[in-house]
C-alpha positions in Angstrom: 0.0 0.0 0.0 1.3 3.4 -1.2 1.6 6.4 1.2 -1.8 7.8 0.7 -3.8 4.6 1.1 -1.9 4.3 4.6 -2.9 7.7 5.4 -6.4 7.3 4.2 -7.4 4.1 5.8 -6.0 5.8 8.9 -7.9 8.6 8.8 -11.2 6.5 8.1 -10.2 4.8 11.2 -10.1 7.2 13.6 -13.3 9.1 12.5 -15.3 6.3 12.3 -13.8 4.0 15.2 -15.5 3.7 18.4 -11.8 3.0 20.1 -10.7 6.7 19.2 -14.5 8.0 19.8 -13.3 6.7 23.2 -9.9 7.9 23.2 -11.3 11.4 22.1 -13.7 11.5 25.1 -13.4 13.3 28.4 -15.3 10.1 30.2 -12.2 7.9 29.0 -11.1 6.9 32.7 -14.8 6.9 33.9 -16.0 4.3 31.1 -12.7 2.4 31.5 -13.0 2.0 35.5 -16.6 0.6 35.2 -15.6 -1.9 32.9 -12.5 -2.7 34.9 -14.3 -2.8 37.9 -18.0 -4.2 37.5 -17.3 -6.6 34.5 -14.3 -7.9 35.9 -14.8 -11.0 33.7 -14.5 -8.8 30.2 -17.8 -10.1 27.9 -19.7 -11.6 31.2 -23.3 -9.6 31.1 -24.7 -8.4 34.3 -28.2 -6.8 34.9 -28.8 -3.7 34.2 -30.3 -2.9 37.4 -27.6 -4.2 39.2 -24.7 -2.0 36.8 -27.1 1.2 37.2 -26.9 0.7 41.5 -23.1 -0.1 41.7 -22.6 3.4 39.3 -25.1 5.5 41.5 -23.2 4.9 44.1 -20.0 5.2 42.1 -21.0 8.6 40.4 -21.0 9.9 44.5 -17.4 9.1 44.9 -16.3 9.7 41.7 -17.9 13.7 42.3 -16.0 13.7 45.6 -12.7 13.3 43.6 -13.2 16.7 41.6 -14.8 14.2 38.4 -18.0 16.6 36.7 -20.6 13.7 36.5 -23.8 15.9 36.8 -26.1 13.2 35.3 -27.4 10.3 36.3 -26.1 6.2 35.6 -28.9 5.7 33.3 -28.0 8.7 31.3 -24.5 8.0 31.3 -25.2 4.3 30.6 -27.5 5.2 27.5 -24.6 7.3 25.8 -21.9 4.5 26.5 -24.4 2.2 24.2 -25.5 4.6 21.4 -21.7 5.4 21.5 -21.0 1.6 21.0 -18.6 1.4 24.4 -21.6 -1.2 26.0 -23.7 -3.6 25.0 -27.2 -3.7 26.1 -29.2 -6.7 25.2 -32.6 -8.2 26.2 -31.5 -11.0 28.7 -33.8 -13.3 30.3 -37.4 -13.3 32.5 -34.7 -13.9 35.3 -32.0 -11.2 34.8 -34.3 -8.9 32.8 -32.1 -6.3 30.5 -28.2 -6.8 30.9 -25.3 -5.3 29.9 -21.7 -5.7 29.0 -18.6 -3.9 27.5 -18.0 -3.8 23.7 -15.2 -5.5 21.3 -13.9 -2.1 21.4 -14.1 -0.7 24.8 -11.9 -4.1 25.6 -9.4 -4.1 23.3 -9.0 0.0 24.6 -8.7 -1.7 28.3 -6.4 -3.9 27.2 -3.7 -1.5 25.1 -4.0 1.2 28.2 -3.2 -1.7 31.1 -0.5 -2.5 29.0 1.1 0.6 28.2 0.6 1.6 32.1 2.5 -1.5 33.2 4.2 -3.0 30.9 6.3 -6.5 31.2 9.2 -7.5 29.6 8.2 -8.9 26.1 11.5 -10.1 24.9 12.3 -12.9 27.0 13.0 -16.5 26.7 9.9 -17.9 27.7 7.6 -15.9 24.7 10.5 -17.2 22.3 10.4 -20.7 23.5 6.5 -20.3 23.5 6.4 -19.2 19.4 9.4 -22.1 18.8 6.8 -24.5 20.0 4.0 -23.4 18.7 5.7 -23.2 15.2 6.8 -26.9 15.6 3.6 -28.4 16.5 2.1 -26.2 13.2 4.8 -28.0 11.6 4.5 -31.5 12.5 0.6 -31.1 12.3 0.2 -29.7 8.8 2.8 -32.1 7.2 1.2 -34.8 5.0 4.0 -36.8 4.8 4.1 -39.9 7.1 8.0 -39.7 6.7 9.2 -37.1 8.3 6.2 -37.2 11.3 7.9 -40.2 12.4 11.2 -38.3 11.8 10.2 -35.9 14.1 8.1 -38.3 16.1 11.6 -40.4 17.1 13.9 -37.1 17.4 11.4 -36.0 20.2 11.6 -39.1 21.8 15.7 -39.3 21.6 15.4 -35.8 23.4 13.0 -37.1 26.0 15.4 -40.1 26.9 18.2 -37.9 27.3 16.2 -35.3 29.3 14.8 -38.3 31.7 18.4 -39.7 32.0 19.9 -36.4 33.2 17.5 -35.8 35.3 18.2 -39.8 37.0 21.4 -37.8 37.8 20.2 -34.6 39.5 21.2 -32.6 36.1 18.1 -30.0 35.3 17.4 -26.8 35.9 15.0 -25.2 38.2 13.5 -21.5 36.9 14.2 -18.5 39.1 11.2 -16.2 40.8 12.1 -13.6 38.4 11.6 -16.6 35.3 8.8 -17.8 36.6 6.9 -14.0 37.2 7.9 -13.6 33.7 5.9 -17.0 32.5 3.0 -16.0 34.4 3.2 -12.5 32.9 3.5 -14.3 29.4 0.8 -16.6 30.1 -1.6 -13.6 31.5 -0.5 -11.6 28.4 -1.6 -14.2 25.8 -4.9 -14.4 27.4 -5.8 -11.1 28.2 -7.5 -10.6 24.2 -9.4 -13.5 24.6 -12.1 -11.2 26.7 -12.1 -9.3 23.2 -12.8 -12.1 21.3 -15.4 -13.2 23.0 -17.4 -9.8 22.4 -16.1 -9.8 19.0 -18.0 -13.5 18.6 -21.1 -12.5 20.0 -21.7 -9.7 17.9 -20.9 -11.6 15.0 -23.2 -14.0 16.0 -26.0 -11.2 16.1 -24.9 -9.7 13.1 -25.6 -13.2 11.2 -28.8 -14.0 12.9 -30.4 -10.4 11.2 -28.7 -11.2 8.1 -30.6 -14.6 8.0 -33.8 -13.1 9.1 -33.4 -10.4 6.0 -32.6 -13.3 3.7 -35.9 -14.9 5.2 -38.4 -12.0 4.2 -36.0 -11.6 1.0 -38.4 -12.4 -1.9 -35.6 -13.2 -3.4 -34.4 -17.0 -4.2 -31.7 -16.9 -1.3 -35.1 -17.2 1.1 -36.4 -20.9 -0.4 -32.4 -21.9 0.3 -32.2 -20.5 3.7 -36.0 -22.1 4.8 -34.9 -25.5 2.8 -31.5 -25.7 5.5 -33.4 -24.4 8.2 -36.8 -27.4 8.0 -34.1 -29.6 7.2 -32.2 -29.4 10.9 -29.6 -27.5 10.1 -27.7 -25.3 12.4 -26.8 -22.2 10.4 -25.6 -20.2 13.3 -23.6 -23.0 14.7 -22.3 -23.9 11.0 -20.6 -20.0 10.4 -17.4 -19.2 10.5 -18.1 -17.7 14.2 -20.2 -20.2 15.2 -17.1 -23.2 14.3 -14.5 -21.1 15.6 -16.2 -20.7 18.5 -17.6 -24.1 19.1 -13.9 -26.1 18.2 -12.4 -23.4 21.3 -15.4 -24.4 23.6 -14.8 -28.0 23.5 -11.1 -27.9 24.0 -11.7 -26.0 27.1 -14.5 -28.4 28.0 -12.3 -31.1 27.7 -12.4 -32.7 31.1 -9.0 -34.4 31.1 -7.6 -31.1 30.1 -9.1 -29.6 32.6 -8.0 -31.7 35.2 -4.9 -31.2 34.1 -4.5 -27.9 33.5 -6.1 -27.0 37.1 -3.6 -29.3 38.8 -0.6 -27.6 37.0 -1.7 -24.2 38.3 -2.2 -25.4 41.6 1.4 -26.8 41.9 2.9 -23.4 40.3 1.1 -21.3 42.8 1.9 -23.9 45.6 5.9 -23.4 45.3 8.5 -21.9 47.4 9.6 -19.7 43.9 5.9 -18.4 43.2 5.7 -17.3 46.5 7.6 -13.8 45.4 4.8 -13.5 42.4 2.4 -10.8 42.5 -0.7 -10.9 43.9 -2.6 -10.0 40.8 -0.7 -12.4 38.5 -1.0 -15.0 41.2 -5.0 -13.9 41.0 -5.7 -13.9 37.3 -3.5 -17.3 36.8 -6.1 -18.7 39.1 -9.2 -17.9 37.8 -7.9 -18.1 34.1 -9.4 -20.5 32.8 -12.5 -20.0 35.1 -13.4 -17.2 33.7 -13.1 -18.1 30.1 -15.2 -21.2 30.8 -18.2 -18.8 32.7 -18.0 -16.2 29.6 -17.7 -18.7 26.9 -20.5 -21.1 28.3 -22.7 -17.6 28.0 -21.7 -17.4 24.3 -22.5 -20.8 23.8 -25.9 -20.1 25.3 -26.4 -16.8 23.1 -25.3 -18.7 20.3 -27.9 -21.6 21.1 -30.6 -19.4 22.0 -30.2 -17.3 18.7 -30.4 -21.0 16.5 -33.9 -21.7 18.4 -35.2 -18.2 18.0 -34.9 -18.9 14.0 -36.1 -22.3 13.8 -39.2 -21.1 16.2 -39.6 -18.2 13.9 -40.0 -19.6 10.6 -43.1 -21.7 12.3 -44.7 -19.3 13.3 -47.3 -16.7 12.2 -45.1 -13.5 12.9 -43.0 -14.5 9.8 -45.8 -14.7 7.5 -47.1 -11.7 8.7 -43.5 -9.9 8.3 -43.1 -11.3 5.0 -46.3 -10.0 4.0 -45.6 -6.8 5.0 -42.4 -6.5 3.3 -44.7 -7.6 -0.1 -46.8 -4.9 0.4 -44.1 -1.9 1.4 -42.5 -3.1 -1.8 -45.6 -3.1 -3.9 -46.8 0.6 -2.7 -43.2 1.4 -3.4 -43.5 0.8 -6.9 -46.2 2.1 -7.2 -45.7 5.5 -6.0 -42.5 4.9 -8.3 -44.6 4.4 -11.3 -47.2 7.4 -10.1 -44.1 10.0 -9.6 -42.8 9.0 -12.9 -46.3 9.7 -14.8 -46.3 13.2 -13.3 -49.6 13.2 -11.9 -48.9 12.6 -8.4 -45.9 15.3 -6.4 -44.7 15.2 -3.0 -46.9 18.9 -2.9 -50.6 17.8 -4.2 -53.2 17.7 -1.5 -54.5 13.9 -0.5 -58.1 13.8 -0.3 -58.1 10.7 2.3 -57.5 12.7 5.6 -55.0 11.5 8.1 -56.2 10.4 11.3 -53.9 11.7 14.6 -53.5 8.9 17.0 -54.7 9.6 20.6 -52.3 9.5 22.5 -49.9 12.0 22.9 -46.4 12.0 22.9 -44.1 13.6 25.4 -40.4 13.6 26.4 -40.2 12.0 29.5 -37.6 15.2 30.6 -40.8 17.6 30.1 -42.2 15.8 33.5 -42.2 17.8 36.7 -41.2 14.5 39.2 -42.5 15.1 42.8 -40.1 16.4 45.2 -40.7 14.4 48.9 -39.0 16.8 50.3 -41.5 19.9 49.6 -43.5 17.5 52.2 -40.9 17.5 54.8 -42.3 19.5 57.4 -39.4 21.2 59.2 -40.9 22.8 62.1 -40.3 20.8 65.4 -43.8 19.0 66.6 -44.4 21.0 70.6 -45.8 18.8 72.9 -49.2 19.9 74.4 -49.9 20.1 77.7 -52.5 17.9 79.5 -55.7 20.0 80.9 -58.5 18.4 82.6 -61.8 18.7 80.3 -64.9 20.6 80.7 -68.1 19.3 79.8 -70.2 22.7 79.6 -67.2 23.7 77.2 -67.2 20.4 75.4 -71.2 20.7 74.8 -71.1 24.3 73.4 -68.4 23.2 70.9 -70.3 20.5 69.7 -73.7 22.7 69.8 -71.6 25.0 67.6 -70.7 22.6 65.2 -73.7 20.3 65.1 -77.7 20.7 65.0 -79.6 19.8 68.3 -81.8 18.0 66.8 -82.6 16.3 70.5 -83.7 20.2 71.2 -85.8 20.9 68.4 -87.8 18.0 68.7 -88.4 18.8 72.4 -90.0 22.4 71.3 -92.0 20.9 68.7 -93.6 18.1 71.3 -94.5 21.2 73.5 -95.5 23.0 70.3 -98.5 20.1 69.8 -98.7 19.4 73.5 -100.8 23.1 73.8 -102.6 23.1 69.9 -103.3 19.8 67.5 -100.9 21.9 64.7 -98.2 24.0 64.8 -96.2 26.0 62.0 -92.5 26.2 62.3 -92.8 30.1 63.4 -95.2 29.2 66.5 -92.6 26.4 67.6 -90.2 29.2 67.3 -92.6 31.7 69.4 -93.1 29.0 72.1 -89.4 28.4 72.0 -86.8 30.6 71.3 -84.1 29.4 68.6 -81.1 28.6 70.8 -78.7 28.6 67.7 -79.7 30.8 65.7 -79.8 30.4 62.1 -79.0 26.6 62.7 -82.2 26.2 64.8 -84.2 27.1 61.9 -82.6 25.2 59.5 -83.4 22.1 61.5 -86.7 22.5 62.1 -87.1 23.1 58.4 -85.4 19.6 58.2 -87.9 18.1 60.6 -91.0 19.2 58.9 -89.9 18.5 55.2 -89.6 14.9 57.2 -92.6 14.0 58.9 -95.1 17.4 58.4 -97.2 18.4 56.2 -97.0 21.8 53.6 -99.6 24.3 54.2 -99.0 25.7 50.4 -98.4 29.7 51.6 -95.0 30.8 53.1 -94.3 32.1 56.1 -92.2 34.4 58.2 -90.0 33.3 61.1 -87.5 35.1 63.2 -85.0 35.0 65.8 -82.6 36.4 67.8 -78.6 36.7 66.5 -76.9 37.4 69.8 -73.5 38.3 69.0 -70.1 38.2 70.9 -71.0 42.2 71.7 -74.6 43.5 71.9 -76.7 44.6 71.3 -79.1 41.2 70.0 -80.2 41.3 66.6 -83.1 39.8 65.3 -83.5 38.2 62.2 -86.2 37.4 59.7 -86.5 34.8 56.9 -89.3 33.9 54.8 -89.4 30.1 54.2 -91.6 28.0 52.5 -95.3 27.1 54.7 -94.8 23.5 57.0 -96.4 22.5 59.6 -96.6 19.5 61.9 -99.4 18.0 63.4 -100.4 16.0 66.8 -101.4 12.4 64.8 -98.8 12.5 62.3 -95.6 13.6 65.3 -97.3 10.8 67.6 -96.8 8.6 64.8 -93.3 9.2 64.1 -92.1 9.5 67.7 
């Protein structure tokens, strides 16, 4: 490549690359400690609920440290996905939405850890590591029977020497410093494999929406595509992804190898010369293969659950109706194609079929006033009221004040009829005084409309208003004509 294509592939890289979006951004060290720190185990997912608690409380500490972080974790969550830094997916009815850090947020994790602290990457153990590596491609890729044996017996000669010099004490024993540096290598070699496990899954999403096009495609590619799918086959499991991934999962499934590769660690880690290792390569060389089997057994699950999702959706009703949706969005395409073409139809004339607004309106959820609990906070201090002995008389006028005596009112109207057969409202009032006024009326009024009888003409009734100063006042109303009457009170009392 010349000069120019260098420069311009770079360029395209860096404008259109999330990894220098993230580079480029002020939230670089915030983004890059929540991923360090809540997905310690690189492409594990984690619930959302559970990422947006851990960063409320992180925002807090972060502030305290002179970080500006005026928002909240969902807001800063929802730009680290539109941004492409984390991955938010559906999950399950159990974990409900989850989340998890990019291809790219990880491989920007990775470079910056390693140019913080880097390890000595020229020494013996990486070239001895690529020697054998290159040998085994060697041997393994060689068709001819010949020379495997060739090699086959020259390993063995080395082996009998190496076993007969160690009969006579003559090996060598690596050094703390050689054996930190293995460990280092070993941590090194793994540390993309977080990476790749992202980089799978989203491949793995990326094919399952290509197949689901080439489903509703009314093209030929959809009878092949159904024909494989009806027929059992896997096509998520049979991509180049889905192999890859699948040929690494079983290797580190293997149980023998398993075994074996957890006893190894455990003798490293329990020798004198390991002792002087530190902590955090002594850490991560533990859980090393632990982790890769938890995040790789949830790609394997993804990878399944995406391969039953297709086969379930070709049976069912949703892609009929999808593909005949797709028949008919086609078809009124062309034929507002055909219509713009003709002339007679613009993007300006008028439509005579009127458009009908749905009901319900649409708001942005940031135009809500939320309710403040603490404009309810009452901040005056309660004051405790003294204890006073109670007076009935009091008690009585209060309630007197409040209430119609109704026990009262029927009193004066049985000594109303006890001295004439009927009597209107105004000669109850004559015979006895209202006690409460206005309220006195009213409740005779009550009591009549109940169990007297109308007389057809109104009448006029007064009584006294005695205010807190005098002098008393008397009032007048005219009300409609009641009356009550001997029979019909006996009757009802």
């Amino acid at each position: 490549m010349s000069l120019v294509s260098h420069a311009l592939g770079f360029a395209r890289f860096r404008r259109e690359s999330p990894m220098m979006a993230l580079l480029r951004s002020d939230h670089l060290p915030v983004v890059l400690a929540v991923v360090a720190s809540y997905f310690p185990q690189g492409a594990l997912a984690r619930p959302a609920h559970e990422i947006y608690a851990l960063l409320d409380e992180g925002l807090r500490q972060l502030r305290g440290e002179g970080f500006s972080l005026p928002r909240g974790p969902q807001d800063y969550v929802g730009d680290w996905v539109r941004s492409g830094w984390l991955v938010r997916r559906p999950g399950t009815v159990r974990t409900g939405e989850t989340l998890e850090p990019s291809e790219d947020v990880l491989a920007v994790l990775d470079a910056l850890q390693r140019w913080d602290s880097p390890h000595r990457s020229v020494s013996a153990s990486r070239i001895e590591s690529l020697s054998l590596a290159l040998q085994t491609l060697a041997q393994e890729s060689d068709p001819d029977a010949g020379r495997r044996l060739g090699e086959l017996e020259r390993q063995r000669e080395e082996i009998e020497r190496r076993i007969e010099a160690t009969h006579r004490g003559e090996f060598e024993v690596l050094t703390p410093v050689q054996v930190t540096e293995r460990v280092a290598d070993i941590l090194d070699l793994a540390a993309s494999i977080p990476a790749d496990f992202a980089r799978v899954r989203h491949e793995l999403g990326d094919l399952n929406r290509q197949l689901r096009r080439q489903l509703l495609d009314p093209e030929d590619s959809r009878g092949d595509v159904l024909e494989e799918i009806f027929r059992g086959v896997d096509l998520i499991g049979d991509s180049d992804a889905g192999r890859s991934f699948n040929s690494f999962f079983e290797v580190l499934l293997d149980r023998e190898r398993t075994a074996l590769i957890d006893r190894w660690i455990a003798e490293v880690l329990g020798r004198e010369e390991t002792q002087d290792v530190p902590e955090h390569l002594r850490v991560g060389l533990y859980r090393l293969f632990r982790d890769m089997e938890e995040a790789a057994y949830e790609v394997s699950q993804e990878m399944t659950g995406l391969a039953r999702s297709l086969r379930h959706y070709v049976t069912t009703e949703e892609f009929a109706e999808n593909r005949r949706m797709i028949q008919l969005l086609r078809a009124t395409r062309h034929s507002a194609a055909e219509a713009a073409q003709e002339g007679s139809v613009s993007a300006l004339n008028q439509m005579e079929t009127p458009l009908v607004r749905i009901g319900m309106q649409l708001r942005s959820v940031a135009a809500m006033r939320l309710r403040n609990p603490g404009e309810e906070r009452v901040d005056e201090v309660p004051q405790q009221v003294e204890e006073v002995e109670l007076d009935a008389e009091v008690l009585m006028e209060q309630i007197r004040a409040s209430e119609i005596d109704f026990e009262e009112l029927e009193e004066a109207v049985e000594a109303a009829l006890a001295k004439q057969p009927v009597a209107t409202i105004a000669q109850v009032l004559e015979l006895t005084p209202a006690t409460q006024g206005l309220a006195s009326v009213v409740g005779l009024l009550y009591l009549a409309m109940s169990r007297g009888v109308p007389t057809g003409r109104a009448q006029t009734v007064q009584w006294e208003d005695a205010g807190e100063e005098p002098p008393v006042k008397v009032r007048r109303a005219r009300i409609s004509g009641w009356q009550f009457t001997r029979d019909t009170d006996q009757e009802e009392m």
